[in-house]
Phi, psi and omega in degrees: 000159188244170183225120162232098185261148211195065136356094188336315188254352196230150183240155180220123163217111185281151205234094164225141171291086171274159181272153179297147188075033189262130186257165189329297189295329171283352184267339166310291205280343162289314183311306177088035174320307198279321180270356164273280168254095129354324194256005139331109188249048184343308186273337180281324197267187176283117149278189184183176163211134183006068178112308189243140172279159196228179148270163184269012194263342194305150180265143165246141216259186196270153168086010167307124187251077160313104203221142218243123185243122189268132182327150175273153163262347139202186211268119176310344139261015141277345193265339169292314228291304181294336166313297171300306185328303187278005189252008189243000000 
């Protein structure tokens, strides 16, 4: 299974083995993901699997891409709305 986070400038993507019936969070907290960026949070921020949001309790199965997703800075249809706004 993979651990992937993304960052503007620095992207990480880890290769980790786990046992079967190992959840998001514990596979986050195996990865050592959290000692490079610290402010990752499993249980509180967004998680995924390819795409779908999960929990951080979802069990995860072999070939699972775990993808650790950082809070928006702003809500994307306000940020189209000024976008329309400044094109007028």
């Amino acid at each position: 299974m993979e651990i992937v986070y993304a960052l503007p400038a620095d992207q990480v993507l880890l290769a980790l083995e786990v046992t079967p019936g190992t959840t998001v969070r514990q596979a986050i907290e195996q990865s050592g993901i959290r000692q490079r960026f610290p402010d990752i949070d499993p249980v509180r921020g967004k998680v995924g699997i390819f795409g779908r949001l999960v929990t951080a309790d979802t069990v995860l199965r072999e070939g699972d891409r775990v993808e650790i997703y950082r809070p928006l800075i702003s809500d994307p249809r306000d940020a189209r709305r000024q976008r329309v706004r400044r094109k007028r």
